[in-house]
C-alpha positions in Angstrom: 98.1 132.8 -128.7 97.4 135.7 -131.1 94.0 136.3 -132.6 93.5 136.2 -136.1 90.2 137.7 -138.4 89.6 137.1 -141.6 87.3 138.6 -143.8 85.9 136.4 -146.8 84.2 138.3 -148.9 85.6 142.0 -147.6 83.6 144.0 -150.1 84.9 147.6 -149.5 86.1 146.8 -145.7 82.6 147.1 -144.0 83.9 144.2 -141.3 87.4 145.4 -141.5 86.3 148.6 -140.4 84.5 147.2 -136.6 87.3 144.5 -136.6 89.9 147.0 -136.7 88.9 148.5 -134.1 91.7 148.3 -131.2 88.8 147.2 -128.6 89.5 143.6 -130.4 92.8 142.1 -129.5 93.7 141.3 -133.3 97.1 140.5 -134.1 96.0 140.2 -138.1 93.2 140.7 -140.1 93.1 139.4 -143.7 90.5 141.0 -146.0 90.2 138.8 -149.2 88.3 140.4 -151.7 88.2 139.5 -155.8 86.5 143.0 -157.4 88.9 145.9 -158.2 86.3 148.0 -156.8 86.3 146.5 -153.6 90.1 146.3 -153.4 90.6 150.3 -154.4 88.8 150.9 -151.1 90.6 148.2 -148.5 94.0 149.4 -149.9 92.9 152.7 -148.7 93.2 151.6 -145.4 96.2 153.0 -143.4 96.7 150.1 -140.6 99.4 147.5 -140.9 97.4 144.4 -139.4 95.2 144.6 -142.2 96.1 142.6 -144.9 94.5 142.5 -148.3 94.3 139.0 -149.9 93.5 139.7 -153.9 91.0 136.8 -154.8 88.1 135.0 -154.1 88.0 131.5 -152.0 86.6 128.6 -153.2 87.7 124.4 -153.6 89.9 124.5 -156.6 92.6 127.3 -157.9 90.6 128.8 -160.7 89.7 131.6 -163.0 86.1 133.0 -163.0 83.7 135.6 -164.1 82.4 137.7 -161.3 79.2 138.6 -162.1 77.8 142.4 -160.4 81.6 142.6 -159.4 82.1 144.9 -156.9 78.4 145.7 -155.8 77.1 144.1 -152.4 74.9 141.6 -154.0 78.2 140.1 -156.7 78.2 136.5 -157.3 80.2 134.0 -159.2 76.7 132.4 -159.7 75.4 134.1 -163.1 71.6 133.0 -162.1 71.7 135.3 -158.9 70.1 138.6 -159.0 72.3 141.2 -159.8 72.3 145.6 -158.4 75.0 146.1 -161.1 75.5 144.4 -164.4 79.2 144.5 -165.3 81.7 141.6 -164.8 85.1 140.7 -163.9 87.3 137.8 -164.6 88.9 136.7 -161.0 91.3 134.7 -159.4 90.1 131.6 -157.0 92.2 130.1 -154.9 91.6 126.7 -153.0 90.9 127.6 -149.4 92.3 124.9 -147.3 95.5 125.4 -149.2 95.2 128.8 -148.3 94.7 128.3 -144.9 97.1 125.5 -144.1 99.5 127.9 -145.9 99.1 131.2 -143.8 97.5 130.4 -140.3 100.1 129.1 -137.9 99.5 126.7 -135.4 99.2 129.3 -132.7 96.8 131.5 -133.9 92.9 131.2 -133.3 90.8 132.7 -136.0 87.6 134.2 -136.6 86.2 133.9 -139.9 83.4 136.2 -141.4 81.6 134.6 -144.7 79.4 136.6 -146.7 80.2 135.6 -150.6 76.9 135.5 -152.5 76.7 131.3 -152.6 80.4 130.4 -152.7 80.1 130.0 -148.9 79.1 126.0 -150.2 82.5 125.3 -151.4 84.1 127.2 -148.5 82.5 125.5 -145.8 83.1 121.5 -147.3 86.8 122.9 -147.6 86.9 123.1 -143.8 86.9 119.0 -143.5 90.3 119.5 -145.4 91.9 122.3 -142.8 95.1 120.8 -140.9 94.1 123.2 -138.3 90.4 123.0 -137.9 90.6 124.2 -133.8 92.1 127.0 -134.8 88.7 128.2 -135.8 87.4 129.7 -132.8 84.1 130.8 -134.8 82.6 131.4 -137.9 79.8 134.5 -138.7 78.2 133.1 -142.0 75.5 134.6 -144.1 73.9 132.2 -146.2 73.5 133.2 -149.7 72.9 130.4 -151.3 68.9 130.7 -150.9 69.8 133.6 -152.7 70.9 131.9 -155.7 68.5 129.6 -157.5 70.3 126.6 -158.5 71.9 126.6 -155.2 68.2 126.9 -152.9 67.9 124.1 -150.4 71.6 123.6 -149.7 71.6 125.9 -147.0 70.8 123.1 -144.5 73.5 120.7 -145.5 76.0 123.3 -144.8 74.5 123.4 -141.4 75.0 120.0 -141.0 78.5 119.8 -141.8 79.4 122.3 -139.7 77.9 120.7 -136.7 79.8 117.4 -138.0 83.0 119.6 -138.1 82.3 120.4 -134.3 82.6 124.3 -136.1 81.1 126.8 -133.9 79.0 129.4 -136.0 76.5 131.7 -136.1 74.1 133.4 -138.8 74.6 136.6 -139.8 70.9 138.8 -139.6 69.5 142.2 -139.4 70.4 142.3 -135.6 73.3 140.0 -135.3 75.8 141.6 -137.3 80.2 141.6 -137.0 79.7 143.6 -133.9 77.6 141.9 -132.3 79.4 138.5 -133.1 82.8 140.1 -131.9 81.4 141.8 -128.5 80.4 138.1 -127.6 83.5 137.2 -126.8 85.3 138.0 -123.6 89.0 137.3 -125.0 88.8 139.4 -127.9 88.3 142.8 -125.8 91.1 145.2 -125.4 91.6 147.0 -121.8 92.7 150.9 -123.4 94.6 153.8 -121.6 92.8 157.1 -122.7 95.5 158.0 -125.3 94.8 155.0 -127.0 90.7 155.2 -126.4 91.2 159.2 -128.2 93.0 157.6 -131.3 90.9 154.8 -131.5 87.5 156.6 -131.6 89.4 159.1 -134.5 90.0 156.1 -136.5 93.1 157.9 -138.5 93.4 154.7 -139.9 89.9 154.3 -142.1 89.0 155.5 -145.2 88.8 159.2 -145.1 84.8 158.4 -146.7 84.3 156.0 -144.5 85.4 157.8 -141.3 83.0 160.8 -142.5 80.2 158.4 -142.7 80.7 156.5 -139.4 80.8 160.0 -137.3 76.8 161.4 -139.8 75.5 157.5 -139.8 74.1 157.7 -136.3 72.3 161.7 -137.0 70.0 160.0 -139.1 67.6 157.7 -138.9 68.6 154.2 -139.6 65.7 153.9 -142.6 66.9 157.2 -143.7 70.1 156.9 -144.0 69.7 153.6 -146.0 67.9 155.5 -148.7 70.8 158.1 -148.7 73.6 155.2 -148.8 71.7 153.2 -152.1 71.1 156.1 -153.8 74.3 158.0 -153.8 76.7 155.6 -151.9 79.8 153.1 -153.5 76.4 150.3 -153.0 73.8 152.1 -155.2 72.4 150.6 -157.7 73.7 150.7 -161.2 73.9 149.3 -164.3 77.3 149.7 -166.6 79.3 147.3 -169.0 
């Protein structure tokens, strides 16, 4: 069986970038990301088993506006707080069609959710996958506390996972994709030492991103946070 990742809400590839990393046995990894700005950066990416999926997933095929597009914080939900305060019109596409669609019988996947609130429609999609044990686990931040007329739904979603018999687990401070993907036994790759060289030069990342991951760990983590919102692609802005 080949192992599947797939990246809801890919922003600029920060879960690509660990999941990529040959240590995981992944045959695929899909990055689905709406903003242009996040989609400039995961095309930058030089490996062929990532695969960028232009939209945003929810439970119908739609357009929509895409408010902070392309900042960390962007949301489809116009009562969220915003970092950037431009918008986008996207394309939604129904996410059990999607996944009935693409993931084959034989595959087991691993799905990372971090969309700003959508995660609501994502997750009561699930009761309409063909395929549902195909989903070996799900990392899932939940952002709909983070979005007023969405507070309190948080638990439902809980609920219906647990219904679904879903395994997941809640994305923190501490308990990020690494940590998620390191707790699995099947995923890890045994490398010879020509492949352990290539792998920790990461030729296929973002040049920017390569540069970062080598400074990141010179600095101290508070630090380098300060550096990354002031000056990095996640600053804060504001632009029309």
């Amino acid at each position: 069986m080949s192992n599947i990742f797939l990246d809801i809400g890919a922003h600029i590839g920060e879960s690509i970038e660990v999941a990529s990393n040959k240590k995981y046995d992944f045959s695929k990894l899909y990055a689905v990301e709406p903003s242009q700005f996040g989609l400039k950066w995961l095309l930058k990416y030089r490996n062929r088993r990532v695969i960028v999926v232009p939209c945003g997933f929810g439970n119908s095929n739609r357009e929509s506006l895409l408010y902070g597009a392309g900042s960390v914080g962007g949301s489809i939900y116009s009562d969220k707080k915003m970092h950037w305060s431009n918008y986008e019109n996207i394309q939604i596409k129904k996410f059990s069609d999607w996944f009935n669609e693409h993931i084959e019988k034989n595959e087991r996947v691993w799905i990372k959710i971090n969309v700003e609130g959508s995660e609501w429609e994502i997750i009561e999609e699930m009761s309409l996958i063909h395929l549902r044990k195909s989903i070996v686990s799900v990392l899932i931040s939940f952002d709909v506390e983070k979005v007023p007329s969405l507070v309190g739904k948080s638990l439902g979603l809980k609920r219906l996972l647990s219904k679904l018999e879903i395994p997941y687990y809640e994305r923190t401070e501490n308990f990020q994709v690494k940590e998620w993907l390191d707790s699995f036994p099947e995923l890890k790759n045994e490398l010879s030492i020509f492949f352990k060289t290539i792998n920790f030069l990461r030729t296929d990342i973002p040049i920017a991103r390569n540069i970062r991951r080598v400074l990141r760990p010179l600095f101290p983590k508070r630090i380098w946070i300060y550096v990354a919102l002031k000056f990095g692609p996640n600053r804060k802005r504001n632009f029309q």
